[in-house]
LOLO-847116 format. One record per atom (N, C-alpha, C): residue number from 1; atom name; x, y, z. Coordinates in nm, 2 decimals. Each point is the difference from the previous one (the first is absolute). Last residue first. Example, Ala and Ser with C-alpha at 12.3 -4.5 7.8 and 13.67 -1.06 7.14 Angstrom:
LOLO-847116
ATOM    i  at    east   north      up
ATOM    2   N    1.28   -0.22    0.71
ATOM    2  CA    0.09    0.11    0.00
ATOM    2   C   -0.08    0.11    0.08
ATOM    1   N    0.03   -0.57   -0.01
ATOM    1  CA   -0.09    0.12    0.00
ATOM    1   C    0.09    0.12    0.00
//
This chain:
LOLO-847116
ATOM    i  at    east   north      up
ATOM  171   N    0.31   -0.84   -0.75
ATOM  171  CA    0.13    0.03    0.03
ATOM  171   C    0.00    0.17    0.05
ATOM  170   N   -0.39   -0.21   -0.14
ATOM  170  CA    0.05   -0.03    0.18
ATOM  170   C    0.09    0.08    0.01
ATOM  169   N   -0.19   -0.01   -0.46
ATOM  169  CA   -0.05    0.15    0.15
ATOM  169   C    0.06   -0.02    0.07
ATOM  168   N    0.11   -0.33   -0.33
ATOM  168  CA    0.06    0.14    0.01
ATOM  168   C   -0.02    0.11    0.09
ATOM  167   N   -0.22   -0.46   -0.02
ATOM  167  CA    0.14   -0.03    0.04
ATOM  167   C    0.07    0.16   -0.01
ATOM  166   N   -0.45   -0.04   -0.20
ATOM  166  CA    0.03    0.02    0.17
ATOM  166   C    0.12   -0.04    0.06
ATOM  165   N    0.00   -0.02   -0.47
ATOM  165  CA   -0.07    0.14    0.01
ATOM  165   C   -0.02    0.00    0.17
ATOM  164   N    0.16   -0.41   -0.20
ATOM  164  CA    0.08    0.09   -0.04
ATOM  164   C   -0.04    0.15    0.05
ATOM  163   N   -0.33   -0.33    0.00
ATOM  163  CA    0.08   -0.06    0.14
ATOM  163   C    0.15    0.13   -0.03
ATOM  162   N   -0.33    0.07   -0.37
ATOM  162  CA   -0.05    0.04    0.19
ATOM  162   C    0.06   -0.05    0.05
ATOM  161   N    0.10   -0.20   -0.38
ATOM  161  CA    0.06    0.13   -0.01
ATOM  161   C   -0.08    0.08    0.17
ATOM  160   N   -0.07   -0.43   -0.12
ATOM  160  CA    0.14    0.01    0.07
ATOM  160   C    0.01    0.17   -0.02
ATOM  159   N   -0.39   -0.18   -0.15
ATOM  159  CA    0.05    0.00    0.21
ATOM  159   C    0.11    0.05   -0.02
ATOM  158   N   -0.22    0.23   -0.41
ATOM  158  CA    0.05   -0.13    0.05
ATOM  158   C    0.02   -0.02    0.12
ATOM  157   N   -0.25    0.41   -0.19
ATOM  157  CA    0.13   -0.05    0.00
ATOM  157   C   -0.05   -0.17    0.05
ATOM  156   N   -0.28    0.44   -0.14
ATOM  156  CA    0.01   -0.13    0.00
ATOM  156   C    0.12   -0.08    0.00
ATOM  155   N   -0.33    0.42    0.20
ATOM  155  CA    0.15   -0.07   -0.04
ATOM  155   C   -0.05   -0.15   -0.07
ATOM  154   N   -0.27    0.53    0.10
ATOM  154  CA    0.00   -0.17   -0.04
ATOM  154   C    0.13    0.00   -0.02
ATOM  153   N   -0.12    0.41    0.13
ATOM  153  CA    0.04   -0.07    0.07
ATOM  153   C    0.02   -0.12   -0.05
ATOM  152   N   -0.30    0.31   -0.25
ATOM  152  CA    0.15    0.05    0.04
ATOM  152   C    0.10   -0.09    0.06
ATOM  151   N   -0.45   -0.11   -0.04
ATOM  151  CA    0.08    0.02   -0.10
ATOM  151   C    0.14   -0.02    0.02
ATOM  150   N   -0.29    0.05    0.39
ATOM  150  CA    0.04   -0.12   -0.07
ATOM  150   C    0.07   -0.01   -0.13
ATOM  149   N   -0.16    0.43    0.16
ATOM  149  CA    0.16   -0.04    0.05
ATOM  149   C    0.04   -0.16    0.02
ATOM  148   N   -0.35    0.39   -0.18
ATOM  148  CA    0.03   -0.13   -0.08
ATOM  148   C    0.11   -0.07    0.06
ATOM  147   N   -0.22    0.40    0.14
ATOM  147  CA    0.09   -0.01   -0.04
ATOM  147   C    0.08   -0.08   -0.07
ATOM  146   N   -0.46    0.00    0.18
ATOM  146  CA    0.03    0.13   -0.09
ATOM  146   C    0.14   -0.01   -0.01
ATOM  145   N   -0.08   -0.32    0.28
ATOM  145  CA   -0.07   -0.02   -0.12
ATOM  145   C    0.01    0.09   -0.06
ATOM  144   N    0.18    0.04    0.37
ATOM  144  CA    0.03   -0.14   -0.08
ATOM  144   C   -0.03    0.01   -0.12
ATOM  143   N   -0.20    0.27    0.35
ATOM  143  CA    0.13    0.07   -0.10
ATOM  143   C    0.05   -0.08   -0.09
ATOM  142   N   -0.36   -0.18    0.22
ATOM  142  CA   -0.01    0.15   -0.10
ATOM  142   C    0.13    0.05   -0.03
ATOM  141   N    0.03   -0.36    0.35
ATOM  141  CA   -0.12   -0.06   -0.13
ATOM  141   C    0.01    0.15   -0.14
ATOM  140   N    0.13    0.15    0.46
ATOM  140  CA    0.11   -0.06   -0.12
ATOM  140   C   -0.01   -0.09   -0.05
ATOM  139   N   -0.35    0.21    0.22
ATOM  139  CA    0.10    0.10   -0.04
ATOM  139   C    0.10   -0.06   -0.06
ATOM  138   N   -0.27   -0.31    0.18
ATOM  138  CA   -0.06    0.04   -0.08
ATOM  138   C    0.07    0.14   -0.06
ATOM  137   N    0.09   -0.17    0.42
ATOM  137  CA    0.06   -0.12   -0.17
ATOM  137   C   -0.07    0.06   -0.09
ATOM  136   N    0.18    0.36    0.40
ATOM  136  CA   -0.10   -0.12   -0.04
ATOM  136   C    0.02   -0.07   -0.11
ATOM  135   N    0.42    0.19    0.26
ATOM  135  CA   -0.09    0.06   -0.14
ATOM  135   C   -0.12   -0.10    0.02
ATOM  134   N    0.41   -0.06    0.32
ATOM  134  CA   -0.15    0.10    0.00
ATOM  134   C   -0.07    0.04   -0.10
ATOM  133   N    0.42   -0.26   -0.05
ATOM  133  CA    0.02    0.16   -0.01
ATOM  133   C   -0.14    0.07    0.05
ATOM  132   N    0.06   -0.48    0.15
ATOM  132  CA    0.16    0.05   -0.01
ATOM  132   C   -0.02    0.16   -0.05
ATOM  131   N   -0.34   -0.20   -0.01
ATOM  131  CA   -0.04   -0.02    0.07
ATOM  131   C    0.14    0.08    0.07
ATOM  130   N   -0.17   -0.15   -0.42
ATOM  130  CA   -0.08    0.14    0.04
ATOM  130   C    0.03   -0.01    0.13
ATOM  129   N    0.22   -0.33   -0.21
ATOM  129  CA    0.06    0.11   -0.08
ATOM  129   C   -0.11    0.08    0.08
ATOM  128   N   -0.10   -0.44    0.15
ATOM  128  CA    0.16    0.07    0.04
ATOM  128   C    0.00    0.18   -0.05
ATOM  127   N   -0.35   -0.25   -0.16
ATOM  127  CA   -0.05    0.07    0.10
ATOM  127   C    0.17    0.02    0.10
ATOM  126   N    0.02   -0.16   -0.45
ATOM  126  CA   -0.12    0.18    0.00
ATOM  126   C   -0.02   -0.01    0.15
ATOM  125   N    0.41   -0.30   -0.15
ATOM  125  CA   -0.12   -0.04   -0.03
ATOM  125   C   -0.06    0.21    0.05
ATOM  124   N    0.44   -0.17   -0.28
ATOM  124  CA   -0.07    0.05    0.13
ATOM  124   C   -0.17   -0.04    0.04
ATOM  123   N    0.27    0.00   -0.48
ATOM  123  CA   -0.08   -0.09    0.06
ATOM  123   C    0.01    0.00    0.16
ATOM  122   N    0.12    0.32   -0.34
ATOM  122  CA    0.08   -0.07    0.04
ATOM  122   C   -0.04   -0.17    0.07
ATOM  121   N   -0.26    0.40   -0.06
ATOM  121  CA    0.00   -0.06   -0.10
ATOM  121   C    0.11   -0.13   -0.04
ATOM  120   N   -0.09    0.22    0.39
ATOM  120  CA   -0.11   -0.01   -0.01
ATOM  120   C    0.00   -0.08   -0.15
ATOM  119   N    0.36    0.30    0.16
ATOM  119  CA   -0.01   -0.12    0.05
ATOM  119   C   -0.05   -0.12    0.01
ATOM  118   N   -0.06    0.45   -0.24
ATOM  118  CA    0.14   -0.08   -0.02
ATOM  118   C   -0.05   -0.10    0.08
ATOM  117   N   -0.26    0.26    0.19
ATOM  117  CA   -0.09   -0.06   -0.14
ATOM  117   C    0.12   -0.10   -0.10
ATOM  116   N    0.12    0.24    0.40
ATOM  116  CA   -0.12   -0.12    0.06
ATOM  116   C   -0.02   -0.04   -0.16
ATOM  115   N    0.27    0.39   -0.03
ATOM  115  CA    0.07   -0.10    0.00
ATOM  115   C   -0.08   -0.20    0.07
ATOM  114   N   -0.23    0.47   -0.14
ATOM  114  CA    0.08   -0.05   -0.05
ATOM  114   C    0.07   -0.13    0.01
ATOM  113   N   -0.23    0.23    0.33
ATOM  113  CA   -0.14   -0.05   -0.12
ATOM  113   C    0.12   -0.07   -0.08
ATOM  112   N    0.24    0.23    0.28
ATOM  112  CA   -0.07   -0.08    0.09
ATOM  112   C   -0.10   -0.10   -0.15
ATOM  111   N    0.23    0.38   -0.11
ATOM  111  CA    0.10   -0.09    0.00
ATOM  111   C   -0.08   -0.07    0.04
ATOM  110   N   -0.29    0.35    0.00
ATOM  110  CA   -0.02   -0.08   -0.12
ATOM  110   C    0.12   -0.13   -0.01
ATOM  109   N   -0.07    0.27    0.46
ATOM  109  CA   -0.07   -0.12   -0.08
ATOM  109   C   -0.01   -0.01   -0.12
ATOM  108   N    0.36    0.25    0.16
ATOM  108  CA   -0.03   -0.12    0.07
ATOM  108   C   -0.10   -0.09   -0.03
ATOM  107   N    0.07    0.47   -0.20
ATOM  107  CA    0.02   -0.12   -0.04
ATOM  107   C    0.01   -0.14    0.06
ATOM  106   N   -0.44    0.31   -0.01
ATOM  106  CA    0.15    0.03    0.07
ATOM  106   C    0.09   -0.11   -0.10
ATOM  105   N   -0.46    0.10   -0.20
ATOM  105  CA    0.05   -0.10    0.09
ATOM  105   C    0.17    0.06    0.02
ATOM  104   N   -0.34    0.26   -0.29
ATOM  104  CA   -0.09   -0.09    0.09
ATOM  104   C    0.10   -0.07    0.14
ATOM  103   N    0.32    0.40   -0.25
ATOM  103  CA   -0.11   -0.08    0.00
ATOM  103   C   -0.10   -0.07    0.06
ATOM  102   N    0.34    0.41   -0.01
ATOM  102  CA   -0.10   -0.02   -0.13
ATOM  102   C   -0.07   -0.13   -0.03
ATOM  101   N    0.28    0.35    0.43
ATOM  101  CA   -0.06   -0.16   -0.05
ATOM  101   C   -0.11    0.02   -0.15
ATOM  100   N    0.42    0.24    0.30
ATOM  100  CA   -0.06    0.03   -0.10
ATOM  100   C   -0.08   -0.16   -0.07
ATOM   99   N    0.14    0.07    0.43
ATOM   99  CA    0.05    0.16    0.01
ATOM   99   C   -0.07   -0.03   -0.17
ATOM   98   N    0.04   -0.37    0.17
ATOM   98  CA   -0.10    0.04    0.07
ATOM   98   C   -0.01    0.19   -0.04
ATOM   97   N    0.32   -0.34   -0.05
ATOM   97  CA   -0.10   -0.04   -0.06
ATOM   97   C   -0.11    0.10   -0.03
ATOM   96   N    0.35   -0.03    0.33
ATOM   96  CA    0.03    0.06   -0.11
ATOM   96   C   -0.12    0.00   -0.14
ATOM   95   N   -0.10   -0.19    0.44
ATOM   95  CA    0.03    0.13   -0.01
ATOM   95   C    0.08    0.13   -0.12
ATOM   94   N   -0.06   -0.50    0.01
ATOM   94  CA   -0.12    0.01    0.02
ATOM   94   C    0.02    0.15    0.02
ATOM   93   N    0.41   -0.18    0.05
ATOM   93  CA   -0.06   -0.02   -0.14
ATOM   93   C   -0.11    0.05   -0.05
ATOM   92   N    0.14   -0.08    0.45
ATOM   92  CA    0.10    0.13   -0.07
ATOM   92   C   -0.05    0.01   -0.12
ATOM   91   N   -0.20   -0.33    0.27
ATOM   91  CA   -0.04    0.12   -0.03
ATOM   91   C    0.10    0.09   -0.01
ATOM   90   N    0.12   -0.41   -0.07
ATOM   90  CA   -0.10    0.02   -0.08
ATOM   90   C   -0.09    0.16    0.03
ATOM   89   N    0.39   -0.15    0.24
ATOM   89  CA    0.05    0.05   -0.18
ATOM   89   C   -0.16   -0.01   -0.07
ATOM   88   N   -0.02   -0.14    0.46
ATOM   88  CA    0.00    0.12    0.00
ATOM   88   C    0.06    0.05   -0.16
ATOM   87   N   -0.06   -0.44    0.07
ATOM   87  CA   -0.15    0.12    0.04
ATOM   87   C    0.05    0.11    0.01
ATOM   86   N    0.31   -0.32    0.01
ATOM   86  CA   -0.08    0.04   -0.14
ATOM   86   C   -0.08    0.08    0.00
ATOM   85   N    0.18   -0.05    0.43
ATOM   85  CA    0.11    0.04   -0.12
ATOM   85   C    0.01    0.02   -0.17
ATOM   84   N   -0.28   -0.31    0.33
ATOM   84  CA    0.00    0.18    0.05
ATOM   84   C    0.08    0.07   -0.07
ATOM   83   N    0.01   -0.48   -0.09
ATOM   83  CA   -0.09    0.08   -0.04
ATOM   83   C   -0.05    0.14    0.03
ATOM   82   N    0.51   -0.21   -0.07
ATOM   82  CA   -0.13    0.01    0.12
ATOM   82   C   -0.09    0.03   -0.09
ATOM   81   N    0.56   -0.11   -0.06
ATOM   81  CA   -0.16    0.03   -0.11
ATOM   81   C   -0.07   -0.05    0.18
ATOM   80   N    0.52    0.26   -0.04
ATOM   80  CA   -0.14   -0.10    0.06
ATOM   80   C   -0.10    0.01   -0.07
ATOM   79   N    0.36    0.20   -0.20
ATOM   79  CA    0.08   -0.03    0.09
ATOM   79   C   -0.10   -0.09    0.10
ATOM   78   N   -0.22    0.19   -0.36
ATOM   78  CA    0.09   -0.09   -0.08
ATOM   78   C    0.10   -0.04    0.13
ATOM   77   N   -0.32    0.31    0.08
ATOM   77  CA   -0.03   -0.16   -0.01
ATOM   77   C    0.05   -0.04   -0.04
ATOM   76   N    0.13    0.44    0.05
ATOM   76  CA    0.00   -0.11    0.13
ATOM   76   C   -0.09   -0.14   -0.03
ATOM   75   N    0.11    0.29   -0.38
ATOM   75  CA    0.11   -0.02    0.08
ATOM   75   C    0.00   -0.08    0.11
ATOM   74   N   -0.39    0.14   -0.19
ATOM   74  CA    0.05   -0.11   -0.07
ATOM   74   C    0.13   -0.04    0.05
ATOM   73   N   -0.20    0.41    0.12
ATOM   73  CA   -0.04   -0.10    0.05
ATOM   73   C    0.04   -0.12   -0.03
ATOM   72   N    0.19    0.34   -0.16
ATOM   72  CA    0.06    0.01    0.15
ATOM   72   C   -0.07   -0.16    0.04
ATOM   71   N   -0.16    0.19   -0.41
ATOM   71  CA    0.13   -0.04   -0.05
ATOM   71   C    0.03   -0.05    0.17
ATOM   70   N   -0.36    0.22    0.00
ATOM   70  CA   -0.06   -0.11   -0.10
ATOM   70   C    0.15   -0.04    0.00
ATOM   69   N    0.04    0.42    0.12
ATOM   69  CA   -0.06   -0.07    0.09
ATOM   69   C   -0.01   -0.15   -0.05
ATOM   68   N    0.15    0.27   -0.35
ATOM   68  CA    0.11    0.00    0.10
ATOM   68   C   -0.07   -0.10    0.12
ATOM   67   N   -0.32    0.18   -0.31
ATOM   67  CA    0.04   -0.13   -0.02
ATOM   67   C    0.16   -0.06    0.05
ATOM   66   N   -0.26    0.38    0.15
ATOM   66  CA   -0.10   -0.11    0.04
ATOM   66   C    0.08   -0.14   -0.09
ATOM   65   N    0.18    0.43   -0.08
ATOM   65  CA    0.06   -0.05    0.15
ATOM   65   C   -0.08   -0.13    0.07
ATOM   64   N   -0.04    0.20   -0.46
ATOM   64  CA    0.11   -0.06    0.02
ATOM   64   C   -0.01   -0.04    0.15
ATOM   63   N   -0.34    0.18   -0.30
ATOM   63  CA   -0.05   -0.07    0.10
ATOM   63   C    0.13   -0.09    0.03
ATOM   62   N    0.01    0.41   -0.24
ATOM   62  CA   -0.13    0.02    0.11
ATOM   62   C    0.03   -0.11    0.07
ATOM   61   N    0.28    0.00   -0.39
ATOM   61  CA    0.02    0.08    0.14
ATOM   61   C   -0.08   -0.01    0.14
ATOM   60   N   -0.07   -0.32   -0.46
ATOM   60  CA    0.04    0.09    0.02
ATOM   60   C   -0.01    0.05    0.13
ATOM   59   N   -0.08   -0.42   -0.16
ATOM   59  CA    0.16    0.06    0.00
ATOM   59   C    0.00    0.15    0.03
ATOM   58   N   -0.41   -0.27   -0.04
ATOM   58  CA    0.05   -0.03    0.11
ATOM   58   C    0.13    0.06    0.02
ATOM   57   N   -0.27    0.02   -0.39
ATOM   57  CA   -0.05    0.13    0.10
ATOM   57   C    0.06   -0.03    0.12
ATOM   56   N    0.04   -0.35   -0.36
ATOM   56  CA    0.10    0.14    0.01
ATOM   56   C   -0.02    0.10    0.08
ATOM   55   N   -0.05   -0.54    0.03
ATOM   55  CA   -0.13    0.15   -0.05
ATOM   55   C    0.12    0.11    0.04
ATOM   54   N    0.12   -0.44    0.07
ATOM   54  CA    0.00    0.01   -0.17
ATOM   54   C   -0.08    0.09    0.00
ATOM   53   N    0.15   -0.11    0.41
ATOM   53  CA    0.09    0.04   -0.08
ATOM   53   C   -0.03   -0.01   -0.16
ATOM   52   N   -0.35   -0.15    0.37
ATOM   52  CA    0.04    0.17    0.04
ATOM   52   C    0.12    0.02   -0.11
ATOM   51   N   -0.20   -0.41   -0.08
ATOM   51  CA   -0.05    0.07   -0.05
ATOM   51   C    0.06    0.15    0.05
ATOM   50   N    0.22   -0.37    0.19
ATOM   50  CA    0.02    0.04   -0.15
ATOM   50   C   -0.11    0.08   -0.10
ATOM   49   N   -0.05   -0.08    0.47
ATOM   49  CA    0.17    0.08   -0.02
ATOM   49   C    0.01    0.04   -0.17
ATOM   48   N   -0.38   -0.30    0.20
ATOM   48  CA    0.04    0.12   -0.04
ATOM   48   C    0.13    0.07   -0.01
ATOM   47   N    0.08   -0.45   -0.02
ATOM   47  CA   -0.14    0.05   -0.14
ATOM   47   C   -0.01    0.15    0.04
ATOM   46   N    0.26   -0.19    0.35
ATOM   46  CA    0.07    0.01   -0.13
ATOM   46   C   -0.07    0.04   -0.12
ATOM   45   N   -0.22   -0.13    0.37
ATOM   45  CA    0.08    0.14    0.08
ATOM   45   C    0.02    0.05   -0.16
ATOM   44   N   -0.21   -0.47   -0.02
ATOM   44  CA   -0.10    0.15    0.00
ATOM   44   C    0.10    0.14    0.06
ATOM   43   N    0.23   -0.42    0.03
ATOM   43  CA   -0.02    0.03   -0.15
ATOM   43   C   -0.12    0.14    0.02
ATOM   42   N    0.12   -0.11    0.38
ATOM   42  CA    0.16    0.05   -0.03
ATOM   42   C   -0.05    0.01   -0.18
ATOM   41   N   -0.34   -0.20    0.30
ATOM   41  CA   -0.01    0.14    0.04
ATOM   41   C    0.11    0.02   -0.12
ATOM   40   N   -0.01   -0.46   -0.03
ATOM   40  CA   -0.12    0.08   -0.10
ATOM   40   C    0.00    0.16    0.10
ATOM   39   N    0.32   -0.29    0.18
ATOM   39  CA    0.04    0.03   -0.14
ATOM   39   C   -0.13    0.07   -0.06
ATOM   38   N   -0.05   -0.10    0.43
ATOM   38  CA    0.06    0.14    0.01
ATOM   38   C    0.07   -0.01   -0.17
ATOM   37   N   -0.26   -0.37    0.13
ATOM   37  CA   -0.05    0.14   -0.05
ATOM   37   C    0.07    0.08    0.03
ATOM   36   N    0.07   -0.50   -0.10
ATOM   36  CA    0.06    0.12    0.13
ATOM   36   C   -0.04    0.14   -0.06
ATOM   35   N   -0.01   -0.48   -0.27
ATOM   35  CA   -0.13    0.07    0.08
ATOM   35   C    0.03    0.10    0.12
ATOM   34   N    0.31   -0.24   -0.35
ATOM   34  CA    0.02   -0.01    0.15
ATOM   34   C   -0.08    0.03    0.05
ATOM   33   N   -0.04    0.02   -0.48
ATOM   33  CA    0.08   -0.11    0.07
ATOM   33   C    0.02   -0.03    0.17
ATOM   32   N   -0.23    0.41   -0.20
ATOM   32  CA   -0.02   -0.18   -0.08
ATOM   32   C    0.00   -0.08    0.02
ATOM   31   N    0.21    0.42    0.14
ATOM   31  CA   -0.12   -0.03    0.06
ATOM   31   C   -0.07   -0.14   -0.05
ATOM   30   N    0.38    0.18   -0.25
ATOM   30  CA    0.01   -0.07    0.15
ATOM   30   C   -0.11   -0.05    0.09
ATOM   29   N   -0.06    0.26   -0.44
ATOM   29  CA    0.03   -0.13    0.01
ATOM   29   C    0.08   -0.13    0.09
ATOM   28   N   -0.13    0.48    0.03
ATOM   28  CA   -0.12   -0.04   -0.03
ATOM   28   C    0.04   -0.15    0.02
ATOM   27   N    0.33    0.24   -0.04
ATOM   27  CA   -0.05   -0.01    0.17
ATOM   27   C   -0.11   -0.06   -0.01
ATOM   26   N    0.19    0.08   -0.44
ATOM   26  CA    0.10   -0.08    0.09
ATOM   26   C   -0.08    0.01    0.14
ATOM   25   N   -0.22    0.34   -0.27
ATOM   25  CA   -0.01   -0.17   -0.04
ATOM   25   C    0.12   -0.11    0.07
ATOM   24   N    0.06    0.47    0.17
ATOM   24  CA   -0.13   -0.05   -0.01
ATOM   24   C   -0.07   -0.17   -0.05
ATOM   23   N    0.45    0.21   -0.18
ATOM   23  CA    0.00   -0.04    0.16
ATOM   23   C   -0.14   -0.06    0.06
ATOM   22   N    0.00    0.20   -0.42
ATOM   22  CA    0.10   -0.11   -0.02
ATOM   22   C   -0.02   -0.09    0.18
ATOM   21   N   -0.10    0.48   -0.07
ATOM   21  CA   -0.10   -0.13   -0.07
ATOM   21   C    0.03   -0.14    0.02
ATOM   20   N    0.32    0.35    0.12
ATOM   20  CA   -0.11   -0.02    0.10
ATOM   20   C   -0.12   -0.13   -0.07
ATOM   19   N    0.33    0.18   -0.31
ATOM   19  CA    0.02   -0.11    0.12
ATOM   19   C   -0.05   -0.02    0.12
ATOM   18   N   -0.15    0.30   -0.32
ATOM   18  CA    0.03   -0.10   -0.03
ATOM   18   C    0.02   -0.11    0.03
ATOM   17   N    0.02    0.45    0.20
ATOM   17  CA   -0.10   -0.05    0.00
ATOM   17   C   -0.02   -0.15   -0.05
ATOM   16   N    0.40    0.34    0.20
ATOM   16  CA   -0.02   -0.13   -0.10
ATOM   16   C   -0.11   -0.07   -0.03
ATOM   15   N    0.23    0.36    0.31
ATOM   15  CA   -0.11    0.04   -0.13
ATOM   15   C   -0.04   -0.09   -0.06
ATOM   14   N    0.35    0.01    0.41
ATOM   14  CA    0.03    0.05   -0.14
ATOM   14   C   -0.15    0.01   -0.13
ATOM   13   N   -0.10   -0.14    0.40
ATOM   13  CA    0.10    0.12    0.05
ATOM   13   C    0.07    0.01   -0.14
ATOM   12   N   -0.27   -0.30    0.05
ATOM   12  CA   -0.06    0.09   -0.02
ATOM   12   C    0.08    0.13    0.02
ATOM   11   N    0.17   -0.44   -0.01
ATOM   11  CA   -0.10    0.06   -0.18
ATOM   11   C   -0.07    0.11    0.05
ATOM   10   N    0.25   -0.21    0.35
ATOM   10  CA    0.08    0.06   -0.07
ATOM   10   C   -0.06    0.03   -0.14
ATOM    9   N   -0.25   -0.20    0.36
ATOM    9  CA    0.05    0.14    0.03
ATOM    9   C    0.07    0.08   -0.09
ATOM    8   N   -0.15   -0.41   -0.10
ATOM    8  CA   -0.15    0.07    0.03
ATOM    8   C    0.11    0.13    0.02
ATOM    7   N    0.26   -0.40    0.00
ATOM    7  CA   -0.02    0.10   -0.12
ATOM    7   C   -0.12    0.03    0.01
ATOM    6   N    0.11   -0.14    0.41
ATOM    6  CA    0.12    0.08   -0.05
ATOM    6   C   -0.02    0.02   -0.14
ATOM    5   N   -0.35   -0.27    0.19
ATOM    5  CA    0.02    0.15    0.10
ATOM    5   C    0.10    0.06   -0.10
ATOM    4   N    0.03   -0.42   -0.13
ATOM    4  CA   -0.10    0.04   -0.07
ATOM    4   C   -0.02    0.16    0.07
ATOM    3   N    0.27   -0.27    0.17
ATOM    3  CA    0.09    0.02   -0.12
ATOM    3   C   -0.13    0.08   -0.09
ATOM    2   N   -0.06   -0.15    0.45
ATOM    2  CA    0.08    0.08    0.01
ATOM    2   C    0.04    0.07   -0.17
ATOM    1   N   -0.27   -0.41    0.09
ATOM    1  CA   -0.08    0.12    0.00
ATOM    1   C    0.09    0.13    0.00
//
């Protein structure tokens, strides 16, 4: 979990949205494997992060010191993960958020809807996945579906290639 804390901190502190993404789906896909939801919090931290670095209204000046804060916080979780210690980067987030909101859903819950519905498609079962992000089933029944994320998601690999593909997360 350390290795995953440490590139959450260092993609955002350098800007790296990308690899935040990146990151996100790797924690997603810990949670998978080891069902330790502090991997499905660490993937929903990392999803927003990566929406706050890909909106440019977040770079500018106004809302440097809320995203210096947001930087500090991560600092201390990355040296201890707690859930007090999340909670609180979430409302650093929720306040920055907050100063200019243009939508229905904060981002905690659309990552939340989001990454339950990844999971969900993943073959998770629906009452785990509403239960781990709090989304009702039927909220991520709908997202699911308007976003076609069976599509999107279908694999079709071979076992061995999945025994190849979870032998990589562990490591």
């Amino acid at each position: 979990m350390e290795t995953i804390l440490n590139q959450i901190y260092e993609a955002f502190k350098n800007e790296k949205y990308k690899q935040m993404k990146k990151i996100s789906k790797h924690a997603l896909n810990r949670y998978i494997l080891t069902q330790n939801t502090s991997f499905f919090h660490l993937a929903v931290l990392s999803y927003v992060l990566y929406k706050i670095l890909n909106k440019n209204r977040f770079s500018k000046k106004e809302y440097s010191e809320q995203m210096k804060n947001i930087l500090k916080e991560l600092s201390e979780l990355n040296n201890e993960f707690t859930i007090e210690k999340l909670n609180e980067i979430k409302r650093k987030i929720l306040e920055l958020e907050s100063k200019d909101s243009r939508y229905i859903f904060d981002f905690f819950t659309k990552a939340n809807v989001k990454m339950a519905a990844i999971l969900y498609a993943k073959g998770i079962s629906l009452d785990t996945c509403s239960k781990i992000s709090n989304i009702p089933k039927a909220e991520i029944l709908s997202y699911a579906g308007k976003t076609m994320m069976f599509d999107r998601l279908k694999e079709e690999n071979t076992y061995k290639e999945r025994m190849k593909i979870a032998r990589r997360l562990i490591e």
